[in-house]
C-alpha positions as CSV (number, residue, x, y, z in Angstrom):
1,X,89.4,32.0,-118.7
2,X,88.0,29.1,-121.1
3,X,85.1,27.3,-120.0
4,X,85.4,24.1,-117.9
5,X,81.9,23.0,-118.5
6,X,79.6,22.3,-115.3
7,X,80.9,22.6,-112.3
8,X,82.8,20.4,-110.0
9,X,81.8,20.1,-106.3
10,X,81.9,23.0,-104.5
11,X,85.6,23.8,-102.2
12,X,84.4,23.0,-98.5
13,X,87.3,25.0,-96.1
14,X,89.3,23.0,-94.1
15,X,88.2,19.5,-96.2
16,X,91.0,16.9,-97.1
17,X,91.5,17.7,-100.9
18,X,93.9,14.7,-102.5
19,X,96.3,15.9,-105.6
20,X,94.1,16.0,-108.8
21,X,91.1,16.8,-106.8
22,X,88.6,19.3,-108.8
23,X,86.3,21.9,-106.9
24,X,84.7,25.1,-107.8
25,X,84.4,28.4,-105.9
26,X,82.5,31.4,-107.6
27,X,82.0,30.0,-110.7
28,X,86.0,29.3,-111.4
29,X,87.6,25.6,-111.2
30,X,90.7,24.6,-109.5
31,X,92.2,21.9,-109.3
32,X,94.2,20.7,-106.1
33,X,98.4,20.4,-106.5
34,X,99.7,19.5,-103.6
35,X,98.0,18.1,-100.2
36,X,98.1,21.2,-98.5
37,X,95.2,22.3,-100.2
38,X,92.4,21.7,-97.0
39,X,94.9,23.4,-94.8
40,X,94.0,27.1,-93.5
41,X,95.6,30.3,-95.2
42,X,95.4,28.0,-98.8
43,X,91.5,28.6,-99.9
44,X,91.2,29.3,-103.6
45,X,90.3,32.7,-104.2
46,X,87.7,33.1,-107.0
47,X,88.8,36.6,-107.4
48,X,92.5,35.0,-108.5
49,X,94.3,37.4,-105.8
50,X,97.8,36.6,-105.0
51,X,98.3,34.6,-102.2
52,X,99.3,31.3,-100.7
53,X,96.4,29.2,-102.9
54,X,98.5,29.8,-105.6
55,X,101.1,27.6,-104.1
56,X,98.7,24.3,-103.9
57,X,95.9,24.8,-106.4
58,X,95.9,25.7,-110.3
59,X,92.6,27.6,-112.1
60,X,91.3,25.2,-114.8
61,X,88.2,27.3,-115.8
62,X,85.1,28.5,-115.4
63,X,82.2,26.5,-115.2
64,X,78.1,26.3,-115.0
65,X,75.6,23.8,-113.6
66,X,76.7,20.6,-112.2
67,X,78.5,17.3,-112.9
68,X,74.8,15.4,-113.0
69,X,75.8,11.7,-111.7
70,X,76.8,9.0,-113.9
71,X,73.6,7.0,-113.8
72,X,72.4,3.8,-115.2
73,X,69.4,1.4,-115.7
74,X,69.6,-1.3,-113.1
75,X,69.8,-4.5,-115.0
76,X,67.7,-7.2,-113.9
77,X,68.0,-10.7,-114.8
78,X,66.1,-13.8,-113.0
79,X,67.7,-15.5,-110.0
80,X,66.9,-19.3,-110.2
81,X,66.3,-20.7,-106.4
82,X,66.0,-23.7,-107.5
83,X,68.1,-25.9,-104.6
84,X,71.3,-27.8,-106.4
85,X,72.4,-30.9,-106.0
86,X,74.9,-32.0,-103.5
87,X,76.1,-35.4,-103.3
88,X,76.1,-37.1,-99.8
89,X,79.0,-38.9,-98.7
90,X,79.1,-41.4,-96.0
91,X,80.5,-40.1,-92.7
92,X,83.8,-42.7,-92.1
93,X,83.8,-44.6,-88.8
94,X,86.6,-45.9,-86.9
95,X,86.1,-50.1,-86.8
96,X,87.2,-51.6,-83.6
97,X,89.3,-54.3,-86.0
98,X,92.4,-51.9,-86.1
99,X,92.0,-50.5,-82.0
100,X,94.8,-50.7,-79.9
């Protein structure tokens, strides 16, 4: 198996897994096929055995480490509270000229 570089998340059983959904298990990386990968009986198998995983997950590699999160300097830039303008309008009033 080539290398896959660090390693995904690790597989949780019974976890809702969508289609292109990477985890690893043992030091190997699969990658989900088909939405029946949470379901029971369809674990991957880090030893690669036969069996139903096969059906719903392919290997992609091994891997080491961890994904470290994408991370990034919060940018800061000052926030004026100065209060803005807002032109008043007269309220209209009814004149009793045009009452029925």
């Amino acid at each position: 198996l080539s290398s896959a570089g660090a390693c995904p998340e690790e597989y949780t059983p019974l976890s809702r897994y969508s289609v292109g959904t990477q985890v690893q298990l043992g030091g190997i990386v699969f990658e989900c096929v088909d939405i029946a990968c949470g379901y029971d009986g369809f674990e991957p198998e880090p030893s690669l055995e036969d069996g139903l995983w096969w059906q719903v997950w392919d290997v992609i590699g091994t891997c080491s480490g961890t994904y470290a999160p994408a991370t990034s300097s919060p940018t800061t830039r000052p926030v004026s509270l100065a209060p803005t303008s807002i032109p008043i309008t007269p309220t209209p009033t009814l004149s009793s000229a045009g009452a029925c």
